[in-house]
Backbone and ligand atoms as CSV (ligand in chain L), in Angstrom:
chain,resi,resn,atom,element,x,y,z
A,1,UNK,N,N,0.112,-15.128,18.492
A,1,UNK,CA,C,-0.107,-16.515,18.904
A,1,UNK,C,C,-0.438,-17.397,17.715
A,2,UNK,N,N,-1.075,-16.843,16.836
A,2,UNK,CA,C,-1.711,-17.819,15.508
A,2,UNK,C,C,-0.187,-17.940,14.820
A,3,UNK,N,N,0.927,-17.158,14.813
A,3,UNK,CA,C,1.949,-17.286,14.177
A,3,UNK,C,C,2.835,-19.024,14.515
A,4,UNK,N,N,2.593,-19.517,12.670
A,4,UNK,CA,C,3.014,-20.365,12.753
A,4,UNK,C,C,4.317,-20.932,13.126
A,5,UNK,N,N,4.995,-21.947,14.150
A,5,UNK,CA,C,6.282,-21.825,14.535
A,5,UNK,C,C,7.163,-22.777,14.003
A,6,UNK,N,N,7.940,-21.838,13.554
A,6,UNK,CA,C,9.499,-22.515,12.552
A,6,UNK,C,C,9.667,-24.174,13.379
A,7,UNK,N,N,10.138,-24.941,12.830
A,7,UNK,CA,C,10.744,-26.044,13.058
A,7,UNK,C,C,12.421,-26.135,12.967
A,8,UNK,N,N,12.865,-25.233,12.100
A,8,UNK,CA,C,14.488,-24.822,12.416
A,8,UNK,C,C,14.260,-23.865,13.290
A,9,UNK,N,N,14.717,-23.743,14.063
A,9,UNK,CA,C,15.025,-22.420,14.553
A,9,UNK,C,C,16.636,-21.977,14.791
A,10,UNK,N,N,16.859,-20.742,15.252
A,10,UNK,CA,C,18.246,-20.125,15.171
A,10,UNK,C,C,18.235,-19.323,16.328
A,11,UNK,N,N,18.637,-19.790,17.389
A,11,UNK,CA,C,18.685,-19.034,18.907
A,11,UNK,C,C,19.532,-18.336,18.720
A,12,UNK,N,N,20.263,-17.913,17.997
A,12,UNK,CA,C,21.421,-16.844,17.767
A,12,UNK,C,C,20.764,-15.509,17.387
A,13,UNK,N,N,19.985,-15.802,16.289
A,13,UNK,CA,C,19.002,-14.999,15.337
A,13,UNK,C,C,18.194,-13.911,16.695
A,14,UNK,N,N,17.661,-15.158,17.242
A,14,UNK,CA,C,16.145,-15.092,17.530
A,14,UNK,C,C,16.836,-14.278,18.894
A,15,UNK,N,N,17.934,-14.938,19.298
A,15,UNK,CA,C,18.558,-13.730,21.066
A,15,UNK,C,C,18.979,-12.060,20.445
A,16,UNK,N,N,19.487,-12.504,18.975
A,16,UNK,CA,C,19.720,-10.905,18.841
A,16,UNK,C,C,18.077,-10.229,18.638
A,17,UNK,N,N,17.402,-10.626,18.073
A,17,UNK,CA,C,16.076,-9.997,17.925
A,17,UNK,C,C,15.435,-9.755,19.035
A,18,UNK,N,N,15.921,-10.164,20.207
A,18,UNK,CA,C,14.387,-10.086,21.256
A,18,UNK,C,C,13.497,-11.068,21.070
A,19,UNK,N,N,13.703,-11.893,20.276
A,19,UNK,CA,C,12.472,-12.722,19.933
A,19,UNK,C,C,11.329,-13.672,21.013
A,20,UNK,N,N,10.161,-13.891,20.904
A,20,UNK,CA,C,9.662,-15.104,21.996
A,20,UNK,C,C,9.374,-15.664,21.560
A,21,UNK,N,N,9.351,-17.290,21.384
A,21,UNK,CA,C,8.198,-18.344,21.028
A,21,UNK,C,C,7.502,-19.067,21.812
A,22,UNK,N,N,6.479,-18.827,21.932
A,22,UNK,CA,C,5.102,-19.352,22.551
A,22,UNK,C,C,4.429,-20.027,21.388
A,23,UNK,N,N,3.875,-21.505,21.834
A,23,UNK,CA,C,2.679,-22.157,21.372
A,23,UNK,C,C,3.157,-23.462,22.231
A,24,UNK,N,N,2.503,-24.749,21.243
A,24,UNK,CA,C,2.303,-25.950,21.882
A,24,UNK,C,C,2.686,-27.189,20.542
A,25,UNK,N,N,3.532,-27.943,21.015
A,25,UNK,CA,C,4.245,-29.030,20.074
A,25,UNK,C,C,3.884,-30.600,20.719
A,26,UNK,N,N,2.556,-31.030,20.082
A,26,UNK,CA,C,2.094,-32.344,20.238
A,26,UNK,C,C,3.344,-33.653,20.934
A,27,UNK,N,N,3.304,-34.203,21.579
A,27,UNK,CA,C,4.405,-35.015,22.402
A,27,UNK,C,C,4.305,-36.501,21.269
A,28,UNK,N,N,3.359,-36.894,20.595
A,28,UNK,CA,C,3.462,-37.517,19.198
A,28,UNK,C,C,4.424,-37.204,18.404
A,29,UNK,N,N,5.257,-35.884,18.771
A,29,UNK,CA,C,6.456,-35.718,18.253
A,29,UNK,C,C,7.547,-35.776,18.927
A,30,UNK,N,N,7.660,-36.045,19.803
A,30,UNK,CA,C,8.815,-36.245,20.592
A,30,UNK,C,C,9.226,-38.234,20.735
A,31,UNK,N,N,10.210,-38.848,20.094
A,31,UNK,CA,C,10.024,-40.106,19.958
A,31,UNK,C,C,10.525,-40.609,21.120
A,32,UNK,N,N,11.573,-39.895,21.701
A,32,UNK,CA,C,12.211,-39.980,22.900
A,32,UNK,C,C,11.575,-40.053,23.754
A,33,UNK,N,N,10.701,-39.488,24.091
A,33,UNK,CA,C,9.973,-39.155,25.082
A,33,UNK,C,C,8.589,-40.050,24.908
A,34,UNK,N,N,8.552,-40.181,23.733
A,34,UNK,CA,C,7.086,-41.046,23.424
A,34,UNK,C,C,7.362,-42.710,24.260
A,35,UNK,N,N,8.887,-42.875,24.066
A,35,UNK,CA,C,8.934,-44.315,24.254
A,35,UNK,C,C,8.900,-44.748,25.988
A,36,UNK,N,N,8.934,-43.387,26.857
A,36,UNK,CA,C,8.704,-43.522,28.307
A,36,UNK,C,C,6.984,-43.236,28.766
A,37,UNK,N,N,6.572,-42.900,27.609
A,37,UNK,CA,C,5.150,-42.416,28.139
A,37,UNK,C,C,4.412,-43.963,27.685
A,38,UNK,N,N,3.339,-43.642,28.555
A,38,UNK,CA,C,1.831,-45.061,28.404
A,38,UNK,C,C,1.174,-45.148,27.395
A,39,UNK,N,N,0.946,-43.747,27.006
A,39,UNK,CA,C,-0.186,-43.105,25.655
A,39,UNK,C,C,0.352,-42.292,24.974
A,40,UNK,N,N,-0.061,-41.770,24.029
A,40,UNK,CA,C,0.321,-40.231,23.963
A,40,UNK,C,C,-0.522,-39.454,24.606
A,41,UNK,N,N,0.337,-38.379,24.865
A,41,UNK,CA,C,-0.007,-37.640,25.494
A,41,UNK,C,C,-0.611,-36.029,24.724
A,42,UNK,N,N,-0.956,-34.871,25.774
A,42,UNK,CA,C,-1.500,-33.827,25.451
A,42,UNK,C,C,-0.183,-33.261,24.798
A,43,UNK,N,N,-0.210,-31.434,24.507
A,43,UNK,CA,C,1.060,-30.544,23.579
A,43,UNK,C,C,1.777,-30.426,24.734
A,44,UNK,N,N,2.681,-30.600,24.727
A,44,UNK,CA,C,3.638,-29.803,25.629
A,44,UNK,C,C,3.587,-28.368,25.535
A,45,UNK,N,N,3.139,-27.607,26.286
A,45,UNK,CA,C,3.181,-26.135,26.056
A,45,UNK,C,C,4.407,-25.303,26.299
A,46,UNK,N,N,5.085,-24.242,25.904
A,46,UNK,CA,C,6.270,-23.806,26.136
A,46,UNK,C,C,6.339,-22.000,25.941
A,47,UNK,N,N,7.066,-21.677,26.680
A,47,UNK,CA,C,7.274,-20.187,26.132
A,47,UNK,C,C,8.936,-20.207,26.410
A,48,UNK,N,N,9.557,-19.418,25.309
A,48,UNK,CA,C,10.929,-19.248,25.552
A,48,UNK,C,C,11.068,-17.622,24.967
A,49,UNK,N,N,11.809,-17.147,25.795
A,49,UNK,CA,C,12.205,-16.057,25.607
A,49,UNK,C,C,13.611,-15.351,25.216
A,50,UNK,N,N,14.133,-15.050,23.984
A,50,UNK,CA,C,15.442,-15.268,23.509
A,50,UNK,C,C,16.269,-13.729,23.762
A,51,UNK,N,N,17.192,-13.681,24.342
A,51,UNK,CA,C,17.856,-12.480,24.344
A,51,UNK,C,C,19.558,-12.708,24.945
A,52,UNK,N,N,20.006,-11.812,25.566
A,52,UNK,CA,C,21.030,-11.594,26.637
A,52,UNK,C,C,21.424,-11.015,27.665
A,53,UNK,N,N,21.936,-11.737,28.728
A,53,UNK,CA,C,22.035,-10.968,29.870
A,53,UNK,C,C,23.048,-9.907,30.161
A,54,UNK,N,N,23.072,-9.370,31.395
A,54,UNK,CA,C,23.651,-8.398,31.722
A,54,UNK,C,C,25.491,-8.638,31.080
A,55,UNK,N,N,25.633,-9.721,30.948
A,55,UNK,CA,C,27.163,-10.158,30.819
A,55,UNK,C,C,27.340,-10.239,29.087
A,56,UNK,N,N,26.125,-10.161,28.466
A,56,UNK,CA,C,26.453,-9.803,26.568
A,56,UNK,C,C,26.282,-11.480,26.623
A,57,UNK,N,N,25.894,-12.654,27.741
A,57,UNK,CA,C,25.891,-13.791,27.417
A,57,UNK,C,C,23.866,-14.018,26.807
A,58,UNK,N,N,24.559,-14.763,25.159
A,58,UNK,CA,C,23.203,-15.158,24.301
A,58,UNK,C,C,22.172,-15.974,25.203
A,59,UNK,N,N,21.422,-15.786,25.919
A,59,UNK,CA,C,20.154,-17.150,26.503
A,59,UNK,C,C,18.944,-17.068,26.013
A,60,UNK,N,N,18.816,-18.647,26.742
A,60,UNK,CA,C,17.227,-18.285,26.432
A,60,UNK,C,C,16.467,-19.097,27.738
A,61,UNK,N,N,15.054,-18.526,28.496
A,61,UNK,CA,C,14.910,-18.347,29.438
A,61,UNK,C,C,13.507,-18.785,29.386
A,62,UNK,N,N,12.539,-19.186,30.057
A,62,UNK,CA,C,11.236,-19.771,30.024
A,62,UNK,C,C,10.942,-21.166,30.372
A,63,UNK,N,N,10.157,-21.525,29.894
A,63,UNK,CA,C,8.870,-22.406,30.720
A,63,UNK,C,C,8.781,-23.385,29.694
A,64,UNK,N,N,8.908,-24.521,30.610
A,64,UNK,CA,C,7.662,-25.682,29.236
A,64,UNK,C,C,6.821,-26.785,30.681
A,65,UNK,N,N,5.726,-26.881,29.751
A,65,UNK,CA,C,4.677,-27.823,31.308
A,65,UNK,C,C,4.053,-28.570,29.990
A,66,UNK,N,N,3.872,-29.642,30.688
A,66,UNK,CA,C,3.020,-31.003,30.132
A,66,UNK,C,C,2.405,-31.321,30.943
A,67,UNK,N,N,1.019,-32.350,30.310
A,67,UNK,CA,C,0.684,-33.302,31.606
A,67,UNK,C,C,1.148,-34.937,30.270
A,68,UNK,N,N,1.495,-35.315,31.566
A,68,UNK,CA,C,2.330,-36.925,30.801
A,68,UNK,C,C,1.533,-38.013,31.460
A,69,UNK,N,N,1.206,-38.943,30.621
A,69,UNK,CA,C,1.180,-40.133,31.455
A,69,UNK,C,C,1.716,-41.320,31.158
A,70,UNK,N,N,2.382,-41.830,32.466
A,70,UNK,CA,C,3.696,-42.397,32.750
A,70,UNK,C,C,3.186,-43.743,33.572
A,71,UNK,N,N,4.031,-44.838,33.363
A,71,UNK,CA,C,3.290,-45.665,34.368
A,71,UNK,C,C,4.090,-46.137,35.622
A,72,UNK,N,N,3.206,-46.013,36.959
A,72,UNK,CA,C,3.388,-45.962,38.391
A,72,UNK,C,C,4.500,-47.141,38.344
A,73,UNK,N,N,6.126,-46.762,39.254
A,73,UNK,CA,C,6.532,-47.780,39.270
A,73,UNK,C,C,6.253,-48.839,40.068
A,74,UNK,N,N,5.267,-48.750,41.054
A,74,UNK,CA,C,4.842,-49.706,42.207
A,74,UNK,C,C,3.603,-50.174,41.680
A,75,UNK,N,N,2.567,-50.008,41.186
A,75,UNK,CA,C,1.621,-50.935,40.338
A,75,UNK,C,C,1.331,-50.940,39.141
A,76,UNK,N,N,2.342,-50.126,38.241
A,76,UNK,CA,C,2.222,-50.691,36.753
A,76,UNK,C,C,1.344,-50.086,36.055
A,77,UNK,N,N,0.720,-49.434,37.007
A,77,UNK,CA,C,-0.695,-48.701,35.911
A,77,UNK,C,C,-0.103,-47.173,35.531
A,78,UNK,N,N,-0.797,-46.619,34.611
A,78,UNK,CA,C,-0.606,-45.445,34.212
A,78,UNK,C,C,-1.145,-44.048,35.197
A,79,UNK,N,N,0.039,-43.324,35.334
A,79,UNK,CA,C,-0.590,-42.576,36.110
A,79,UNK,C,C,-0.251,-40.966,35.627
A,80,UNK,N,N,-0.851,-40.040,35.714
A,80,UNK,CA,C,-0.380,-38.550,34.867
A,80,UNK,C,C,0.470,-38.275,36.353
A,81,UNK,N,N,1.174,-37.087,35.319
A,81,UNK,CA,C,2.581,-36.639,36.002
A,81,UNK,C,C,2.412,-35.413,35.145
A,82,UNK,N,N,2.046,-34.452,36.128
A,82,UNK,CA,C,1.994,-32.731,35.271
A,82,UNK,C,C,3.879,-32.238,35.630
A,83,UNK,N,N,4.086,-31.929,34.148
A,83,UNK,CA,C,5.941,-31.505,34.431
A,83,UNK,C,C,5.333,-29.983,34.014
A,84,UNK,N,N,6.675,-29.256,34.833
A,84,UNK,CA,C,6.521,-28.217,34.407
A,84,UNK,C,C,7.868,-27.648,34.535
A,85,UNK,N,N,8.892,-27.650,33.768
A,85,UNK,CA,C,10.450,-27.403,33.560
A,85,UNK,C,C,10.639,-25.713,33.355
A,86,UNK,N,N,11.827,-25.348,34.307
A,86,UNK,CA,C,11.794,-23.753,33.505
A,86,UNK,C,C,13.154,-24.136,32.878
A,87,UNK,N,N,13.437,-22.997,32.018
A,87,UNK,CA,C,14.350,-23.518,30.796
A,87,UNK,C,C,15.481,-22.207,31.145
A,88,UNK,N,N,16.494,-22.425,31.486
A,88,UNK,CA,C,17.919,-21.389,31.628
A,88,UNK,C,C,18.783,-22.221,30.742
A,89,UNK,N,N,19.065,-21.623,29.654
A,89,UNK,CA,C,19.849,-22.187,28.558
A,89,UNK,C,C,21.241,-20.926,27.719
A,90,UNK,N,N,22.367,-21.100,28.110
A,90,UNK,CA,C,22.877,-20.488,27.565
A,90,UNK,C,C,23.322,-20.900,26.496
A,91,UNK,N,N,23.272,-19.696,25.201
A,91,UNK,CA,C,23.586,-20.631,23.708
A,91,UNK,C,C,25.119,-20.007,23.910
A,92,UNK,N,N,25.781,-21.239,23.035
A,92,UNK,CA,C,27.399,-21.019,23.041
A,92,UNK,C,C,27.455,-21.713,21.761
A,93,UNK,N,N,28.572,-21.196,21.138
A,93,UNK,CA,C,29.342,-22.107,19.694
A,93,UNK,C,C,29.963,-22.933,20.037
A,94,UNK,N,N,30.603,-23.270,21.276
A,94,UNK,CA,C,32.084,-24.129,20.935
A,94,UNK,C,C,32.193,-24.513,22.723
A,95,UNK,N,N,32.614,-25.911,22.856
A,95,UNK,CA,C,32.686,-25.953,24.159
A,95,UNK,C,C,33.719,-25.458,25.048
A,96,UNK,N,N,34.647,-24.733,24.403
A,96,UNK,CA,C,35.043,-23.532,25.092
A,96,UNK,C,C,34.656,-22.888,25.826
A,97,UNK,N,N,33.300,-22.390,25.215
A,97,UNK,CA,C,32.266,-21.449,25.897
A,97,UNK,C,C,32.171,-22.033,27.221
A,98,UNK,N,N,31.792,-23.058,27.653
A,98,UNK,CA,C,31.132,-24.098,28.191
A,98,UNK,C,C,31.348,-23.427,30.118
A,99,UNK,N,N,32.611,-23.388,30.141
A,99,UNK,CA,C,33.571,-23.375,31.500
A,99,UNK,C,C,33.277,-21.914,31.896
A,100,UNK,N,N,33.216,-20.993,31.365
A,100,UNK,CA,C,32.948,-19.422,31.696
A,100,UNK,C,C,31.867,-19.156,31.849
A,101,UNK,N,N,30.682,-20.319,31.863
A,101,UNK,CA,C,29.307,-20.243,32.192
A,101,UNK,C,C,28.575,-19.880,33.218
A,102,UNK,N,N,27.855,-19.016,33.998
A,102,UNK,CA,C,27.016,-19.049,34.982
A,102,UNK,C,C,26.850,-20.159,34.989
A,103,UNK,N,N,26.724,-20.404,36.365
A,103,UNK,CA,C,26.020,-22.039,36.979
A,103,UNK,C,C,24.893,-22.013,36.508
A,104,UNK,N,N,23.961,-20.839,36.887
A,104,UNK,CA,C,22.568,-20.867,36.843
A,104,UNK,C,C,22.056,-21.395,35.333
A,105,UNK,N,N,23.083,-21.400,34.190
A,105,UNK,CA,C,22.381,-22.235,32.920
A,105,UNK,C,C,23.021,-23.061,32.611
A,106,UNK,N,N,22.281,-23.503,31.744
A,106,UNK,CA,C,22.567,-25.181,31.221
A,106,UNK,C,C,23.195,-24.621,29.576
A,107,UNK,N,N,23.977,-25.621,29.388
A,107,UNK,CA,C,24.733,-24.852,27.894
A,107,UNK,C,C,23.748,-25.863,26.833
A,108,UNK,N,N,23.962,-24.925,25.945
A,108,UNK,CA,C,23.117,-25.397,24.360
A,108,UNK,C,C,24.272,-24.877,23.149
A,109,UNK,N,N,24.750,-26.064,22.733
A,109,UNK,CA,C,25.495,-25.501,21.674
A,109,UNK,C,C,24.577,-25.779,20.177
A,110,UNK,N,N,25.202,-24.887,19.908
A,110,UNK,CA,C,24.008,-24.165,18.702
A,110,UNK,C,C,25.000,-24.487,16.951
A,111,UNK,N,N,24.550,-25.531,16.666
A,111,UNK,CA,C,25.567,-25.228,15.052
A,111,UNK,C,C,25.306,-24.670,14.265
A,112,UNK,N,N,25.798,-24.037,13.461
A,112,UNK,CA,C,25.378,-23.102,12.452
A,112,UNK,C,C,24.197,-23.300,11.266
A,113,UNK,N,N,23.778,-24.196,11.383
A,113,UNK,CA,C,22.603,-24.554,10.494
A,113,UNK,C,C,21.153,-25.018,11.559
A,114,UNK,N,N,21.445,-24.124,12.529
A,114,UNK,CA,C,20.651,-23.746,13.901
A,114,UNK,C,C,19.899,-25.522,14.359
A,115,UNK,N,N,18.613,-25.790,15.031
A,115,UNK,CA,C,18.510,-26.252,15.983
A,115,UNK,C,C,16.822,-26.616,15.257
A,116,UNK,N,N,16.654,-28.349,15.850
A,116,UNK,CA,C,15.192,-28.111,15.660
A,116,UNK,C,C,14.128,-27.858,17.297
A,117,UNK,N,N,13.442,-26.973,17.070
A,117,UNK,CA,C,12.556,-26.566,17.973
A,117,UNK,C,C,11.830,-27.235,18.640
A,118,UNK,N,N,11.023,-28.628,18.127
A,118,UNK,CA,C,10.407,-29.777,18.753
A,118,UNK,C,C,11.942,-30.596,19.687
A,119,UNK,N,N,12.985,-31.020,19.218
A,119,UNK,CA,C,14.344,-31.918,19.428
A,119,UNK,C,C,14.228,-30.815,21.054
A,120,UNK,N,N,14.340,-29.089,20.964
A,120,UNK,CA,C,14.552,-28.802,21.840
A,120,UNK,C,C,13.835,-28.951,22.996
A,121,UNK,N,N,12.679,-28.513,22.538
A,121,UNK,CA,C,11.636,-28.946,24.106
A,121,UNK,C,C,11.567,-30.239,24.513
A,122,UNK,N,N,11.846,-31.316,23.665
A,122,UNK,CA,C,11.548,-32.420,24.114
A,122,UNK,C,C,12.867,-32.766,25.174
A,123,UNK,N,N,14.237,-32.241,24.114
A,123,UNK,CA,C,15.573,-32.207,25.627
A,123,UNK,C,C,14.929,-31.905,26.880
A,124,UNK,N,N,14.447,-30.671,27.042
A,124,UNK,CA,C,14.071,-29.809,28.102
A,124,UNK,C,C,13.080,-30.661,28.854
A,125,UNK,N,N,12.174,-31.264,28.356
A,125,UNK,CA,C,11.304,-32.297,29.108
A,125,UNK,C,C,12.251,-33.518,29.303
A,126,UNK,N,N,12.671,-34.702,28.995
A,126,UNK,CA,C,13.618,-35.875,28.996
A,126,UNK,C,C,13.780,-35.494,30.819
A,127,UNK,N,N,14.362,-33.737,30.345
A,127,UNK,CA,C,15.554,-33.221,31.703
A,127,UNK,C,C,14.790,-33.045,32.580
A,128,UNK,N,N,13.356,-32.722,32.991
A,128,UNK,CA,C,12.608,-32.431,33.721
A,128,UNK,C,C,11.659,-33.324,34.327
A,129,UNK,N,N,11.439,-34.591,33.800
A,129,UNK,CA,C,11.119,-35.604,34.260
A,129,UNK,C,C,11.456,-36.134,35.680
A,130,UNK,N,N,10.288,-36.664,36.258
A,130,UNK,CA,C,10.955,-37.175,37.500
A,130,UNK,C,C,11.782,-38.465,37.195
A,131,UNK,N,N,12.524,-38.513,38.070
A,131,UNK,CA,C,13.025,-40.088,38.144
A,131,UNK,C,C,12.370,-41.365,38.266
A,132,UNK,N,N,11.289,-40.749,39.161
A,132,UNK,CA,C,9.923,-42.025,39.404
A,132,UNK,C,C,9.421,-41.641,39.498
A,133,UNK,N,N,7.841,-42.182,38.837
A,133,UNK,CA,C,6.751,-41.742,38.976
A,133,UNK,C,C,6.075,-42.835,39.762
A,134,UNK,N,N,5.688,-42.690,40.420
A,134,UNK,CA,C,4.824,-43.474,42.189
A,134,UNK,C,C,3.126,-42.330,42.513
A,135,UNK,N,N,2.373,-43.195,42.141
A,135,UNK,CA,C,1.297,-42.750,43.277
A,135,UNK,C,C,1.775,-42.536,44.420
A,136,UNK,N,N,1.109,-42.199,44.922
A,136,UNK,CA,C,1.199,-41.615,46.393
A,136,UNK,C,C,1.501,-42.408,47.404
A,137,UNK,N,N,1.860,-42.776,48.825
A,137,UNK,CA,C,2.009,-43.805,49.121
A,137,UNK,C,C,1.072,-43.922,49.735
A,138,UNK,N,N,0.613,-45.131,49.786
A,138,UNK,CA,C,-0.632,-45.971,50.013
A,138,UNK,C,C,-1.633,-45.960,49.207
A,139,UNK,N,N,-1.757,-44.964,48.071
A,139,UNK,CA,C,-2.659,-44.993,46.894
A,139,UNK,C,C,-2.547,-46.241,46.165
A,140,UNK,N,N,-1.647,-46.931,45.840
A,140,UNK,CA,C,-1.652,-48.423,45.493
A,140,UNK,C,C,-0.472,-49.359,45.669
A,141,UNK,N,N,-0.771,-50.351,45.254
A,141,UNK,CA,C,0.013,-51.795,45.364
A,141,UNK,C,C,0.867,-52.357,44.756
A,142,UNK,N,N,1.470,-53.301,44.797
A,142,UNK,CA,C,2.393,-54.325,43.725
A,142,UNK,C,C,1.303,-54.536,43.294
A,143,UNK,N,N,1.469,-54.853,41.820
A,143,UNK,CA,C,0.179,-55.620,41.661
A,143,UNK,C,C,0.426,-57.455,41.794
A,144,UNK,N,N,-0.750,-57.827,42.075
A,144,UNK,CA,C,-0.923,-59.417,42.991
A,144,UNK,C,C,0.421,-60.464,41.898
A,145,UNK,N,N,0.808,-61.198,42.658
A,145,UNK,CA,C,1.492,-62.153,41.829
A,145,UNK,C,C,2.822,-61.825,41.856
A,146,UNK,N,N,3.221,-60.085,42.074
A,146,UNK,CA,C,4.084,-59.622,41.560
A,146,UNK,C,C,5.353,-59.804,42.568
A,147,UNK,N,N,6.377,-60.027,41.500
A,147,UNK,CA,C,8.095,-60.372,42.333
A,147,UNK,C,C,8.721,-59.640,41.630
A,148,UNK,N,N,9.917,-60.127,42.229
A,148,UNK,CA,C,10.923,-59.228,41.614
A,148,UNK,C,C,11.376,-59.386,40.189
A,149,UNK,N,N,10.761,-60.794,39.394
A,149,UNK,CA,C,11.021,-60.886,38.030
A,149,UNK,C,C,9.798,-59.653,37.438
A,150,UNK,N,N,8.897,-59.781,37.638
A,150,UNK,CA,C,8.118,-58.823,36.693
A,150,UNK,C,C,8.627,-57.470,36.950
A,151,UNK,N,N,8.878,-56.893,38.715
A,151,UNK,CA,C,9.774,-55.504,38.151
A,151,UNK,C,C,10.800,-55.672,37.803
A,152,UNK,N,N,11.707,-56.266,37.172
A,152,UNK,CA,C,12.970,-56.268,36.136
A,152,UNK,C,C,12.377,-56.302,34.841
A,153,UNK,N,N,10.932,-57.045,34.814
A,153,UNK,CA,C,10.588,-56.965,33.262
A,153,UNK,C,C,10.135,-55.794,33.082
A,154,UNK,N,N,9.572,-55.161,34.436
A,154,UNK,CA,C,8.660,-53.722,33.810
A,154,UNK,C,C,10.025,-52.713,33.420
A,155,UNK,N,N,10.878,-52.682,34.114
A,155,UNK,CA,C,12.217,-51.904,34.409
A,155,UNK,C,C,12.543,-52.446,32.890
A,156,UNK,N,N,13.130,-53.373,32.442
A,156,UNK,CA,C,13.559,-54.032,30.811
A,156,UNK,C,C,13.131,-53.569,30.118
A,157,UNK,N,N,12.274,-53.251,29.919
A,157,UNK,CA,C,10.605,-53.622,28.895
A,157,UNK,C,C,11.647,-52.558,28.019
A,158,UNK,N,N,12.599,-51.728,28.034
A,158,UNK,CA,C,13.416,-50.653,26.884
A,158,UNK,C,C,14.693,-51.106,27.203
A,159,UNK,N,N,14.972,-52.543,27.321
A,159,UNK,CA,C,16.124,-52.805,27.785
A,159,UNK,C,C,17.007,-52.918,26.462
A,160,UNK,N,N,18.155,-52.643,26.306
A,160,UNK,CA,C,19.176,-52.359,25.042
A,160,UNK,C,C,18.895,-50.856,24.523
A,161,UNK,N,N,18.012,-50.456,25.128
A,161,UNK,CA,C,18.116,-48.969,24.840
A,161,UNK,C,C,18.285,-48.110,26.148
A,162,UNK,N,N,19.172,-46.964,25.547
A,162,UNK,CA,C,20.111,-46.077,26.565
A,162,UNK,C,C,18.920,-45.395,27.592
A,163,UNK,N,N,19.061,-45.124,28.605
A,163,UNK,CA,C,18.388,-43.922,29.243
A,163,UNK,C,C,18.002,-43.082,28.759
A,164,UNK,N,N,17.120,-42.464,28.788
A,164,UNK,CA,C,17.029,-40.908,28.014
A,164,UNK,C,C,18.343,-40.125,28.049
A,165,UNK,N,N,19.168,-40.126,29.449
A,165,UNK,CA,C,19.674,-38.866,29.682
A,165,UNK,C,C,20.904,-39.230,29.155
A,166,UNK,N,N,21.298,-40.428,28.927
A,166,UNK,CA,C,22.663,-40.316,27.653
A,166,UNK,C,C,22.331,-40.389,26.725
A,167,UNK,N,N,21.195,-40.793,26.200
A,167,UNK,CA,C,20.666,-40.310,24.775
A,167,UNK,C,C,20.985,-38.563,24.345
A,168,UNK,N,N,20.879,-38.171,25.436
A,168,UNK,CA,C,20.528,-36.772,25.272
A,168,UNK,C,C,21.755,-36.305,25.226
A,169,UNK,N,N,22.584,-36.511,26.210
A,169,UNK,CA,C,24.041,-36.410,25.963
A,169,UNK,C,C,24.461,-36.532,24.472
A,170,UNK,N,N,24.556,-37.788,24.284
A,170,UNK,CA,C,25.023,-38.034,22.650
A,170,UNK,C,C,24.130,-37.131,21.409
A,171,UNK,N,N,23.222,-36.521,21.887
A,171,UNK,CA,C,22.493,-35.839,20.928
A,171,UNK,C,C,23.281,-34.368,21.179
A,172,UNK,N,N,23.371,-33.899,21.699
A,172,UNK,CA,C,23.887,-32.871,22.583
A,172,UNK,C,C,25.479,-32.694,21.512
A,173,UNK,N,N,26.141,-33.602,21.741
A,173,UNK,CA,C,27.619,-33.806,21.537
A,173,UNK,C,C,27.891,-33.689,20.312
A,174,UNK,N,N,26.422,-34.587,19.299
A,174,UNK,CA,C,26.676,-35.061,18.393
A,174,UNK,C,C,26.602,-33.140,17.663
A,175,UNK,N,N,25.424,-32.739,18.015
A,175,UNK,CA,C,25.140,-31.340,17.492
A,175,UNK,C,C,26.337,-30.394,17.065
A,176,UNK,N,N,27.193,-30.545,17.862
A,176,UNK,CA,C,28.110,-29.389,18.030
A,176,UNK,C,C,29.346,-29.937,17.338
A,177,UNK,N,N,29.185,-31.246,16.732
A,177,UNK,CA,C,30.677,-31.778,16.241
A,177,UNK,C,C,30.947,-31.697,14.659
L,1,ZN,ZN,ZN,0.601,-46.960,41.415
């Protein structure tokens, strides 16, 4: 556990070894993710477990949980949102690979000068996020005053910038090209 964890990493490497990585990567590093959160937040904690399955296909398999705080889309205030994503990732070279995939994983193409380890968990969170985060219902309100211009401004407030999830796409795409 005290073993310090690479920032390149090589899921190729690390599936032929058996390898696991367990620890926790501060969300102060995730910029993507920083720009949907209220504060910063606590480490994202993660365990991934690197090997292959019964089919000789490279994965990697595990857990990542945060607690985030995000702000309520119905009154604006900040509210925590504990994620807790499991991670089915099959590594592939080439999107070839892509189509012969078990459903059950999500593809990760891997370039040969491998992958950074924070970039990954933070994908894995982006993906695990709810769509909305809402108190509960009846836990709170619009807040007073409020129309439909201020939720377009709260909704704006990252307006000219992409969604996370085509961000992630184009990060994704860009990796493997
Ligand atoms: Zn609320």
């Amino acid at each position: 556990m005290s073993k310090a964890l690479p920032e390149l990493i090589h899921p190729f490497r690390l599936a032929r070894g058996g390898e696991t990585l367990r620890g926790s990567i501060p969300t102060t590093r995730m910029p993507r993710l920083g720009e949907l959160l209220c504060r910063p937040c606590d480490e994202a904690r993660f365990e991934l477990h690197f090997g292959f399955d019964d089919q000789g296909q490279a994965r990697v398999l595990g857990r990542i949980e945060a607690g985030l705080v995000m702000r309520c889309q119905r009154c604006l205030e900040p509210m925590e949102v504990e994620v807790a994503c499991p991670v089915s990732l099959a590594l592939v070279h080439e999107d070839g690979e892509i189509a012969g995939l078990d459903a059950d994983y999500e593809p990760l193409k891997v370039p040969d000068e491998g992958i950074s380890l924070t970039a990954l968990i933070e994908d894995e969170l982006l993906l695990g996020l709810p769509s909305f985060s809402r108190h509960p219902p009846g836990a709170c309100e619009m807040p007073a005053g409020a129309d439909a211009a201020d939720a377009n401004g709260a909704e704006s407030r990252g307006s000219g910038r992409e969604n996370p999830f085509s961000i992630l796409k184009s990060w994704k795409s860009r990796e493997s090209s």
